[in-house]
N, C-alpha and C positions, 0 to 999 in steps of 0.2 A: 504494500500500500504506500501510496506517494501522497504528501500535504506540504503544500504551499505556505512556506514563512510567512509573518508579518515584516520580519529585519532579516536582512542578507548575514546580517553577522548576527545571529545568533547560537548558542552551544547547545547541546543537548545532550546529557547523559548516558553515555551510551550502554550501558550494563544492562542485564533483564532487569524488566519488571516485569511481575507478577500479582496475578489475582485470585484468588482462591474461591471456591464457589463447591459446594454440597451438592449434592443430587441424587435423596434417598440414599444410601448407603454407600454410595465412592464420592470421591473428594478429586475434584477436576485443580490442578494450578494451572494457568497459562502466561507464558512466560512470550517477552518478547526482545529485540535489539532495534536499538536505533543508530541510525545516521543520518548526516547530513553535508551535503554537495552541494554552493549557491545558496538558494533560499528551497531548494526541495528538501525536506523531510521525507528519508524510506524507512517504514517500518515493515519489520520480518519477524513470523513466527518461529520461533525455538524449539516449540512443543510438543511437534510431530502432528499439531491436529491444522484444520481447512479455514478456512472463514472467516469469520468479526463480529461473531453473537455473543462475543463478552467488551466488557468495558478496562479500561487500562489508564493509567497517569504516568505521564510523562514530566521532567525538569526541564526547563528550560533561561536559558540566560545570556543577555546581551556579552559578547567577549569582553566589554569593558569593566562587566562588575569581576568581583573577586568571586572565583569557582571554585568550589569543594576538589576535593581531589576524588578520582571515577576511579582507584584504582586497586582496592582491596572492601573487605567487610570492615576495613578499621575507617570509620567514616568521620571526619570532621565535620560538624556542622556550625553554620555561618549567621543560622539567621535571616536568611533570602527571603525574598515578598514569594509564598507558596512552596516555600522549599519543604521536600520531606527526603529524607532518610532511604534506602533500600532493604528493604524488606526483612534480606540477607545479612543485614550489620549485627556484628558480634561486639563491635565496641563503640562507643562514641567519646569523641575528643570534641569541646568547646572550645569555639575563637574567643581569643579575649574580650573582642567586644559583644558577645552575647548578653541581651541583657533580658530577654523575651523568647522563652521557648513558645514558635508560633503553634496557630493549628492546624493537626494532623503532624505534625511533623514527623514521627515515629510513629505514627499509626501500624497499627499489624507487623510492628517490627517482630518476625514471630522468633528470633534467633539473639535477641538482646538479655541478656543476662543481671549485667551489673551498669548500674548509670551512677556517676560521680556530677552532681550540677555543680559548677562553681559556684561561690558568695555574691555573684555580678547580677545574678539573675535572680529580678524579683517575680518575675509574671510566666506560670504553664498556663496555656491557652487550651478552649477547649479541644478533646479528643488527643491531647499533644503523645500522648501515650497509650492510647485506647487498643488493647486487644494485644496487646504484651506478651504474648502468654508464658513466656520466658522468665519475668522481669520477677528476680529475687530479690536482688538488693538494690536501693537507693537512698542518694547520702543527697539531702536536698539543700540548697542555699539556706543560710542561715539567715540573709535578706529577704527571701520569699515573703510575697504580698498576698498572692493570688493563686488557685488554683481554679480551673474553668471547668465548664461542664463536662463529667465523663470523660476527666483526664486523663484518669488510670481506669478508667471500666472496662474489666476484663483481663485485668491481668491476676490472672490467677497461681503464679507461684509467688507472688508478692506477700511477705510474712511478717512487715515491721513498714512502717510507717513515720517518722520523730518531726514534728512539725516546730516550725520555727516561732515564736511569742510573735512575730512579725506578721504572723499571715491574719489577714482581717477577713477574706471571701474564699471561702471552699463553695463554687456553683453544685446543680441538680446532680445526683448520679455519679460525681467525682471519683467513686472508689467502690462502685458498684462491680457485683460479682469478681469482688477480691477472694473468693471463695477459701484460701490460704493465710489472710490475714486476720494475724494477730493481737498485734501491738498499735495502738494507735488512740492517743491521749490530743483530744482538742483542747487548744490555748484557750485564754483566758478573753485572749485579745480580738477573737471571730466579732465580728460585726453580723456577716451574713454566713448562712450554713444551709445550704441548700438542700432541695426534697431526697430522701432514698437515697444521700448519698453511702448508706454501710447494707443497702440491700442485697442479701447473697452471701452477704459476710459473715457465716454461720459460724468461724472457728473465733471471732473476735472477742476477747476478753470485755475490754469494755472501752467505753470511748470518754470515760471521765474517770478521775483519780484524787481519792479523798487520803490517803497515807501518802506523811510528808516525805519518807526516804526516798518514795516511786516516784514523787515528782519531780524531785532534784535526780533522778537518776534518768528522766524521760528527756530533762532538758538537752537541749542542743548546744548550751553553752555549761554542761557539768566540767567541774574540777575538782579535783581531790580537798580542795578547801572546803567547798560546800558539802561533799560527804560526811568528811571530818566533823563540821559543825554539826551536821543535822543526825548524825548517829550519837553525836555525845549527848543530843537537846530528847532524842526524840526515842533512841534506842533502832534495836534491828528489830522490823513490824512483817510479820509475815500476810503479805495482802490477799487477801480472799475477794475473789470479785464478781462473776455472774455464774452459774451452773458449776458450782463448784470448784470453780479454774483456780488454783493456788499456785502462787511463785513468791519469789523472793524480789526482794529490790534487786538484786545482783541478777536473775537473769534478764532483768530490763536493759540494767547497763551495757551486758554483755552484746546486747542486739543492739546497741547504739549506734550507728557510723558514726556519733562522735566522740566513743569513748577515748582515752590515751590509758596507755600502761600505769602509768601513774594513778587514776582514779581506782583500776582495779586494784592496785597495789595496798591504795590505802582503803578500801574496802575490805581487803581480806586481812588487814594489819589489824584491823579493829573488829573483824567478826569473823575469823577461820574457819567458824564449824560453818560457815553457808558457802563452803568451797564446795562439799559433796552431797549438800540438800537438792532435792529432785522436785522439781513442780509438776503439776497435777498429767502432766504427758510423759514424766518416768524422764525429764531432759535437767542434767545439773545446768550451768551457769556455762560452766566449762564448755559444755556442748552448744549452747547457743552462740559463743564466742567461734565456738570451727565453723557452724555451719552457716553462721551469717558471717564469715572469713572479713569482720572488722578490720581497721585499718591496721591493730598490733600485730594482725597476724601475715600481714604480707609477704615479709620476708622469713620465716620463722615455717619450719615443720613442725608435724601432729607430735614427735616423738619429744624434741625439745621444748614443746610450750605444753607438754605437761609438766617436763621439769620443772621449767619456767612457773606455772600454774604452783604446786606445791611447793615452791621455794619464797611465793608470793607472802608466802606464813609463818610468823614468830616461829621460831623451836618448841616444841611438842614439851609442855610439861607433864608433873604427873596426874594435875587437874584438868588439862586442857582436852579435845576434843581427840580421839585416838584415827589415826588417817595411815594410807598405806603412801608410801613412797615409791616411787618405779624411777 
């Protein structure tokens, strides 16, 4: 198929794109390439099938703006008026000047795993992540203002959530069928809270927090000083919260993207025996730390930051809480 530019210079992404579509019980993707010659636009199917009974999006962009790079799953993105991501990205890198994740942007990214937003960015627009289904972990600006409608709807391995005191507008649906989510305490600070947005969200603890060690532990900007103070003021509070869910403050922390080595350190300096307490799913503290792979644990293997983990702890008196060493 051949389509006639508006501008003789403009670029077009050449990679597949793909659309996904059900049909009773198979699952159709069609996949396509682009180029361009002049101001002609050819598009070519990938996919072994005939025709143009599906719909497809295409990038496109004057050579003079500044163009993502077409050339791996590691995808930088810019920002662009309609710019969205491929399908296929395994990782995304932010331009510094990002300050607006648009919308759709990562729509049906179904192969994105972990997103790191930087502090630049106050505003996800709607859909900006809608249908994720990959998307386990994200560590969100700590400026964030806004979240838009059915941000995150559908991202179903998504299991922690930590919002910034910043954000004032969660829209309709935001975080609907997070079917995996957990953790997710709204600030103080919401202005607006949109309809259904925890609908689906059947594994979710709960979306408010009355014990003071969970919410210094939920914060985005926790440090071991505020630990410190509020375990001396307040003690260690085992929170009990909807259907029986119990955990400790410590496995909150542990799911934080923002926690640092140091908060844990002085968490367990002052309450050791919650190194090997288990919450209501049989997971210590320890485990939440591997499996939402926080930022202590980047460089660090399973076998060493268990040491690391039990070394975290005064020396073992003979009142003290009795623990295995490996």
């Amino acid at each position: 198929m051949n389509v006639d530019l508006e501008h003789a210079d403009e670029v077009i992404d050449p990679r597949h794109y793909g659309v996904e579509e059900e049909d009773e019980d198979e699952m159709y993707r069609y996949t396509f390439r682009f180029s361009v010659k002049g101001r002609t636009l050819t598009i070519t199917r990938t996919d072994g099938y005939e025709g143009w009974n599906c719909g497809f999006r295409l990038r496109a962009y004057l050579s003079s703006e500044e163009i993502p790079d077409f050339t791996s799953t590691v995808y930088t993105y810019h920002a662009l008026d309609r710019e969205e991501a491929p399908r296929d990205t395994t990782k995304v890198i932010f331009h510094p000047s990002v300050t607006t994740i648009q919308a759709d942007a990562f729509f049906c990214c179904y192969a994105l795993e972990r997103v790191t937003i930087p502090d630049t960015v106050t505003r996800i627009e709607n859909y900006a992540f809608n249908r994720c289904e990959s998307l386990r972990f994200i560590r969100l600006s700590v400026n964030l203002e806004f979240i838009g409608w059915a941000a995150f709807n559908g991202c179903e391995s998504l299991e922690a959530v930590f919002l910034p005191p910043t954000v004032t507008h969660i829209g309709d649906y935001a975080f609907r069928d997070c079917t995996s989510l957990r953790f997710f305490h709204v600030p103080e600070s919401i202005d607006h809270l949109g309809n259904d947005i925890f609908y689906g969200c059947d594994q979710l603890v709960s979306t408010t927090v009355s014990n003071n060690l969970s919410k210094v532990c939920y914060s985005t900007s926790v440090d071991p000083q505020s630990i410190q103070e509020c375990i001396h003021t307040h003690g260690i509070e085992l929170t009990t919260e909807v259907d029986d869910e119990e955990m400790l403050a410590l496995h909150i922390l542990c799911a934080n993207p923002h926690v640092t080595e140091d908060c844990i350190r002085t968490y367990l300096q002052l309450a050791p025996e919650a190194a090997n307490q288990e919450d209501s799913e049989g997971m210590t503290a320890f485990q939440y730390l591997c499996r939402n792979d926080v930022n202590v644990l980047e460089d660090m293997s399973f076998s060493s930051l268990m040491i690391w983990w039990y070394h975290c702890m005064p020396p073992q008196t003979e009142t003290g809480t009795k623990r295995k060493r490996e």
